[in-house]
C-alpha positions in Angstrom: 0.0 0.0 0.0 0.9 3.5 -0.7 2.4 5.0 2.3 0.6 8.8 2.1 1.1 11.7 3.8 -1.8 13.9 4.3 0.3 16.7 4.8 1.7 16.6 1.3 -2.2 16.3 0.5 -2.4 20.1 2.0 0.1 20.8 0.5 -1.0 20.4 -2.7 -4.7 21.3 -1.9 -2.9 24.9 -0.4 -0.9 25.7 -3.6 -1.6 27.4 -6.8 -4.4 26.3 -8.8 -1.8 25.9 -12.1 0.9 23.9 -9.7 -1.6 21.0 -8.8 -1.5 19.0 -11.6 2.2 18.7 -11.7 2.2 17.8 -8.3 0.0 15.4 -8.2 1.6 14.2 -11.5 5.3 14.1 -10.5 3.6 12.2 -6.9 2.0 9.5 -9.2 5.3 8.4 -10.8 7.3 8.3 -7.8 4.7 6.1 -6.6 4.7 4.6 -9.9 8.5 4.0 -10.1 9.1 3.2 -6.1 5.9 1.8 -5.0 7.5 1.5 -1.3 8.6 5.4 -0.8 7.6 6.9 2.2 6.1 10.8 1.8 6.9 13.4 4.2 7.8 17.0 4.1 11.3 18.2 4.7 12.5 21.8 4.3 9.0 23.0 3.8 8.1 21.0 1.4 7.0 17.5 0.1 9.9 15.0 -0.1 10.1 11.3 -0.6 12.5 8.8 0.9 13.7 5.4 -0.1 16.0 3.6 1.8 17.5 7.7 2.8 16.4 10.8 1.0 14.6 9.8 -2.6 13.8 12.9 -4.4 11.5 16.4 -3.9 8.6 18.5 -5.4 8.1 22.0 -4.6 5.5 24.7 -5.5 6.6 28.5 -5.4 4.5 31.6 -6.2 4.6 31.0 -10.6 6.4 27.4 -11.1 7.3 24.5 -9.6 10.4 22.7 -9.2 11.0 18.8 -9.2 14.7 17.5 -8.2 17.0 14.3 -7.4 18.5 14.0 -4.0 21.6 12.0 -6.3 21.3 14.0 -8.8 25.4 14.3 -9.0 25.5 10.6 -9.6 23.1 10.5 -12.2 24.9 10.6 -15.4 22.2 12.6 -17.5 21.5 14.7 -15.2 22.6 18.4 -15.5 22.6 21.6 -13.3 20.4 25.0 -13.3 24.2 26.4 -13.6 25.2 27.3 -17.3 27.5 24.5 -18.5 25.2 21.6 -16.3 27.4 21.8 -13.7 26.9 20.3 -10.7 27.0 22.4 -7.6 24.9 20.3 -4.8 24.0 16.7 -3.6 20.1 18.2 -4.0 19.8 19.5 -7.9 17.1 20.6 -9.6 18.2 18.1 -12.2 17.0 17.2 -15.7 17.9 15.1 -18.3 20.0 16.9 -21.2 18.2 15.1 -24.2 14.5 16.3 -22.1 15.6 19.4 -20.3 13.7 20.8 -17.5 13.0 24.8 -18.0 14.3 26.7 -15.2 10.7 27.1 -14.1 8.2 24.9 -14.7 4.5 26.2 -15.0 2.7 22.8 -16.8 3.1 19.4 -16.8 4.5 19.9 -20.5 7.5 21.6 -19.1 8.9 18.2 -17.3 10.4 15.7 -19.5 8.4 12.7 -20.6 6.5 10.5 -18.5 9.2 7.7 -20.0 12.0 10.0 -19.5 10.8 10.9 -16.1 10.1 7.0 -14.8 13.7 6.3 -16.2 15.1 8.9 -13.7 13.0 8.0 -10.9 14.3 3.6 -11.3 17.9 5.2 -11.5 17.8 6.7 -8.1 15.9 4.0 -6.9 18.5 1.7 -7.7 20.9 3.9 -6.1 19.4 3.4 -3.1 19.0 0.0 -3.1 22.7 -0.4 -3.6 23.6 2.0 -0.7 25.5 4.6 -3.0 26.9 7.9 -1.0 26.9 10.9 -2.5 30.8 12.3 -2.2 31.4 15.1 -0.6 31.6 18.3 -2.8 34.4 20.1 -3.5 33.1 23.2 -4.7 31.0 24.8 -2.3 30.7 28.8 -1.8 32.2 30.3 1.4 30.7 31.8 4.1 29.8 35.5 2.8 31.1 38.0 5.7 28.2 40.3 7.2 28.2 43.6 6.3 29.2 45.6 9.6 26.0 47.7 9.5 24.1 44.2 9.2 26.1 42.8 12.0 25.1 46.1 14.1 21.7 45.8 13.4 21.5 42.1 14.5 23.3 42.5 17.3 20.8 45.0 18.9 18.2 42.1 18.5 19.3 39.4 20.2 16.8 37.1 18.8 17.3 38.0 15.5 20.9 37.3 16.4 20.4 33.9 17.7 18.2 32.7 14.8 20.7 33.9 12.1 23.6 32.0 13.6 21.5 29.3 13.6 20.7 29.7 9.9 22.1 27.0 7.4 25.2 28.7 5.7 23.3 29.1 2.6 20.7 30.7 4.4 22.5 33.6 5.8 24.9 34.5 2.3 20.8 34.7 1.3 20.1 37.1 3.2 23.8 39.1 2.7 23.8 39.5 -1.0 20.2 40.6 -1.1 21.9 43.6 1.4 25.2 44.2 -0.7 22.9 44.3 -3.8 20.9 47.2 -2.9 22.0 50.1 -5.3 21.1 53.3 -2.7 22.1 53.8 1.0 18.0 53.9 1.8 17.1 50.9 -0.3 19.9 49.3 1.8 18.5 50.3 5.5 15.4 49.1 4.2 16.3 45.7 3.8 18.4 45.2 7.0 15.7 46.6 8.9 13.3 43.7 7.0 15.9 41.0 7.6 16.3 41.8 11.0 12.4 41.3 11.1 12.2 38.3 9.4 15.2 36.5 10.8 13.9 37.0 14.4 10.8 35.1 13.4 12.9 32.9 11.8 12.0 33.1 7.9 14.3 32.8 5.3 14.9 35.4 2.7 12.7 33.6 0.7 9.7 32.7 3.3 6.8 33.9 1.0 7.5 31.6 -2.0 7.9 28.7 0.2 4.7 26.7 1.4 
């Protein structure tokens, strides 16, 4: 039996009206493919595991993303990065002979069913035979805080304590949307929102995540 989580159910129920049907269609072939994945939502958002993590579906505010936990072992699989290079264990991978758009908006955007199932066996199988995903060499650093961000963080302590607890990914987020602002107002403005946001403990990107 289908192991279903009714919180992925929500999920999907909660989303955009246009993202429904490719959820529900990329959930049917994993089920298809991997009849004994378990659902369950990780990071926010639906996620299915297989003997460890499986694969991932999300929907954002105009597309939806589908990705690979392996996808760096999968040998047609290629990056979002120009080239198709592989930058992280989690990718929002496609096939290079069926590529998936940078955002997806219909189910004609995704590759082929066949395609698809194909992808889904392949990192089922690398599961079953216990394959690691090696460590990655390229990773970017840590992206220093600006020192008027660091002021402004360190006069709320909880905003303080939830960015140092942020992933490292997380926090450069949050810096480069700071050093990118062009004027010295458009600047203030957006350490006074981080500072907001991190003490509740949102991401820069909290309102295109469900």
């Amino acid at each position: 039996m289908p192991q279903i989580d009714p919180r992925i159910d929500a999920y999907i129920e909660n989303s955009a009206e246009f993202s429904r049907p490719i959820l529900e269609y990329f959930r049917g072939l994993v089920h298809q493919a991997c009849p004994d994945v378990v659902e369950t939502i990780k990071w926010g958002m639906p996620s299915f595991e297989y003997k460890g993590p499986f694969c991932s579906m999300a929907a954002f505010k105009r597309h939806c993303s589908v990705g690979f936990w392996k996808a760096a072992l999968m040998d047609d699989a290629v990056g979002n990065a120009p080239g198709g290079k592989e930058t992280k264990a989690m990718n929002w991978g496609a096939p290079g002979s069926d590529p998936i758009p940078a955002k997806i908006s219909s189910i004609k955007d995704l590759p082929s069913k066949t395609v698809l199932l194909r992808l889904l066996k392949k990192a089922k199988r690398l599961n079953d035979d216990g394959v690691k995903v090696p460590k990655l060499t390229e990773i970017k650093p840590k992206l220093e805080s600006p020192p008027d961000f660091k002021k402004a963080l360190a006069s709320n302590q909880l905003a303080k304590a939830c960015f140092a607890k942020m992933s490292v990914a997380q926090q450069r987020d949050y810096v480069e949307w700071i050093l990118e602002a062009k004027r010295p107002e458009t600047r203030a403005q957006r350490i006074a929102t981080a500072v907001e946001w991190i003490a509740e403990a949102k991401t820069r990107n909290w309102k295109y995540q469900k």
